[in-house]
C-alpha angles and dihedrals in degrees: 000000000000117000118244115239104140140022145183127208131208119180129176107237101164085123122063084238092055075045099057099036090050091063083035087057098043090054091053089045098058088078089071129114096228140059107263112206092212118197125173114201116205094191126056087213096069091047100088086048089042095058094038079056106053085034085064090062081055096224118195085231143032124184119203113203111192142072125308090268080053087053108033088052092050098049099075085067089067099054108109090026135125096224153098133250114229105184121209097190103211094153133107107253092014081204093171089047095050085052096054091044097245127155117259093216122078107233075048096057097033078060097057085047088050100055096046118219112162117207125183113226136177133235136220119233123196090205105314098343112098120206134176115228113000151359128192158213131198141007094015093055097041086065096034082058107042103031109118109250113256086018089126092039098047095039097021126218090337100052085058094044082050098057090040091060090044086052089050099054086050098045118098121193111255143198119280111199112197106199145343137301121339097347089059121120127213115209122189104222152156100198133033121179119192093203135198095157131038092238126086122170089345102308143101097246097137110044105166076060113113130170085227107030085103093228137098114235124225117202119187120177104201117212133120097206116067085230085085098060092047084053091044089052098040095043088041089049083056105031091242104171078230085091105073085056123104083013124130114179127193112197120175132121094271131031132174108208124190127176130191107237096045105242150193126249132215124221116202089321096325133102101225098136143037121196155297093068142157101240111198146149130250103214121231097334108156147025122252127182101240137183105266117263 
């Protein structure tokens, strides 16, 4: 593994709390043995040009502080680098964090960079877009597409729940196709997850996930009526052996996925697809600084 020498760090700040951690992050950085090139981004839209442009100095590594959606849509930029992830989880489910093992908070996760240890990890790829934990089908998406822009900033936390429960009442269970031609299956469902990672929305719903299994995970939570999502959720949130029940999963390194109604499909939180899609894994394609075995 390459020795770290130099790093950059980008981290989203357009809330007060990305603004606070950021200062938070550069205090507990200054421990480190190496120079950090910080750099915190107000607007989500300078992020992309912000990390092309700490990547050109070809820093040995880059430490991405956000969400999962922050994360996931920065990955595909390290891809053909010579350099190492470093993850300040600063989300709300922290989903990709909670699959590598690292701390939420941010002393916690300075402490994984500063020892040092370096794991390779895949990534999962719906077609050419790469993403790091999971991507999804149904109900999450469905809100993530419709809800009015600034609703949440404009109602709160309440506003959003609001719009989620009006969804809900909206959202119908649909047809999920695996494969091509005769082989192919036809599953009944309310939920699908594309995994690369066991979390999804903060929670421990696909276990036989793993960053560096080298295969792409496939959930399906069969129903055909919504009640079973709402018992998924609620059995996966405690753990109830109830939650493996009414599941099929499909793992392998490439998978064609297909659904009746077309539909959108979430990627770590953000609508960026709609099937059909080849969904695959790109085997142990980056670095990430990991908690040691």
């Amino acid at each position: 593994m390459r020795e770290i020498k130099t790093a950059a760090l980008v981290v989203n700040a357009r809330s007060r709390r990305g603004q606070r951690t950021f200062k938070q992050a550069c205090a507990a950085m200054d421990a480190l043995p190496y120079p950090v090139d910080a750099h915190a981004v107000e607007h989500p839209r300078e992020l992309e040009a912000t990390v092309r442009r700490a990547l050109a100095k070809k820093p040995d590594l880059l430490i991405l502080g956000g969400g999962d959606g922050t994360i996931s849509g920065l990955v595909d930029l390290m891809v053909g680098h010579d350099v190492a992830l470093g993850v300040l989880p600063l989300g709300t489910a922290n989903s990709f964090a909670r699959s590598l093992g690292i701390p939420l908070d941010v002393p916690g996760a300075v402490q994984v960079i500063a020892r040092g240890h370096q794991r390779r990890i895949d990534l999962g790829m719906i077609d050419k877009d790469y993403y790091a934990n999971c991507a999804a089908m149904g109900l999450s998406p469905q809100i993530a597409e419709t809800v009015p822009h600034n609703l949440k900033k404009l109602l709160g936390r309440a506003g959003y729940l609001g719009w989620a429960a009006w969804q809900f009442l909206r959202f119908r269970p649909f047809t999920l196709i695996v494969g091509e031609g005769a082989t192919a299956e036809r599953l009944r469902v309310v939920e699908v997850r594309i995994s690369n990672g066991s979390y999804h929305g903060g929670t421990e719903l696909v276990e036989s996930a793993s960053v560096d299994s080298g295969e792409i995970v496939v959930q399906a939570v069969l129903g055909h009526v919504k009640r079973r999502l709402i018992h998924n959720w609620v059995a996966g949130t405690f753990r109830h052996s109830s939650r493996h029940d009414e599941v099929r999963e499909f793992r392998g390194r490439s998978l064609r996925l297909d659904t009746v109604p077309r539909l959108p499909i979430s990627i770590d939180g953000e609508v960026l697809a709609h099937t059909p899609v080849t969904a695959k894994i790109a085997a142990g394609i980056i670095r990430v600084m990991a908690p040691a075995p």
